[in-house]
C-alpha positions as CSV (number, residue, x, y, z in Angstrom):
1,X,5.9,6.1,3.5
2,X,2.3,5.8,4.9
3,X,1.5,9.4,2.7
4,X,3.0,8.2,-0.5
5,X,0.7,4.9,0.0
6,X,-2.3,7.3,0.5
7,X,-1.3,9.5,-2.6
8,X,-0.9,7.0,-4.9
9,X,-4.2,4.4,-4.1
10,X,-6.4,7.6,-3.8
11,X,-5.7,8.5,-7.1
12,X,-6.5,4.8,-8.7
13,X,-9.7,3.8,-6.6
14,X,-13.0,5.3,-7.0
15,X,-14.2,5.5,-3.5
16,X,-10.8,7.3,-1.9
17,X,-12.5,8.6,1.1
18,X,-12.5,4.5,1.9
19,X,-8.3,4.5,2.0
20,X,-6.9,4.0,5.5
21,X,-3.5,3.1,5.9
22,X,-2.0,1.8,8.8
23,X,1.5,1.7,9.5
24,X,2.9,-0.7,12.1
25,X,6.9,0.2,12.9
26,X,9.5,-2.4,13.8
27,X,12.9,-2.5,14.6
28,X,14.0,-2.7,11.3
29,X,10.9,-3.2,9.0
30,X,7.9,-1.4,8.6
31,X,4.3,-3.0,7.9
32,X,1.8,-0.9,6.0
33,X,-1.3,-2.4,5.8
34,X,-3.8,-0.9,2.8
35,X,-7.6,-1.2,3.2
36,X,-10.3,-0.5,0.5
37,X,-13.4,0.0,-0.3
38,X,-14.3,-3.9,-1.4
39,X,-15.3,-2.9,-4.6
40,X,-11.6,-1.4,-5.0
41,X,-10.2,-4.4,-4.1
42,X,-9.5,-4.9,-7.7
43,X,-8.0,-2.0,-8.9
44,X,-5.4,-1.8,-6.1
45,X,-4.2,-5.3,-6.6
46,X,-4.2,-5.0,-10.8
47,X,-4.0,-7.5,-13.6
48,X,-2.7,-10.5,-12.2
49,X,-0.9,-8.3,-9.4
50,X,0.8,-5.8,-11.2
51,X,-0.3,-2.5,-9.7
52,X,0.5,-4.4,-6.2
53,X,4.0,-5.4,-7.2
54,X,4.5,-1.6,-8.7
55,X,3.7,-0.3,-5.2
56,X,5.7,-2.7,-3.8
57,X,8.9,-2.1,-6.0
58,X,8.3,2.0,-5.3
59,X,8.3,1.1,-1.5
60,X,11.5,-1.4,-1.3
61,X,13.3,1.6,-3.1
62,X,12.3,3.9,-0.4
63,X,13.1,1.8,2.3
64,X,17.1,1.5,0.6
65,X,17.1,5.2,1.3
66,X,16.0,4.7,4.7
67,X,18.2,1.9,5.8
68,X,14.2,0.0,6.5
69,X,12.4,-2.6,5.1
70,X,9.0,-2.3,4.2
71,X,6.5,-4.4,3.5
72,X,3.0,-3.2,2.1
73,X,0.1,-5.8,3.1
74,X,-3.4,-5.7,1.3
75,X,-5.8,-6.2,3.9
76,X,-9.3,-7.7,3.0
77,X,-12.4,-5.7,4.6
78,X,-16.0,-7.8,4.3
């Protein structure tokens, strides 16, 4: 999951080198947490959220597969 995350910011932000994903494994759920560039911040979260909620709708379908539940967390870096 954390490598699909990666693929698919890198290819909307400008500064990809930035992306670091960390991935935080529960029981049952999984937490990836998503930092950016600040500048970025925008273009991962979208028009009022969309790109976020895309990810996150990609994701939940994944984690059916696996039997998981994942959650993908924005993180704010300043």
């Amino acid at each position: 999951m954390k490598d699909l995350v990666e693929a698919i910011i890198r290819e909307i932000v400008d500064h990809p080198d930035d992306v670091q994903v960390r991935e935080v494994k529960g029981e049952m759920t999984t937490i990836l947490e998503l930092r950016v560039a600040p500048s970025d911040m925008g273009k991962v979260i979208g028009r009022e959220g969309r790109t976020a909620k895309a990810i996150r709708t990609i994701l939940n379908a994944a984690g059916m597969r696996a039997n998981r539940r994942i959650e993908f967390e924005i993180v704010n870096v300043e």
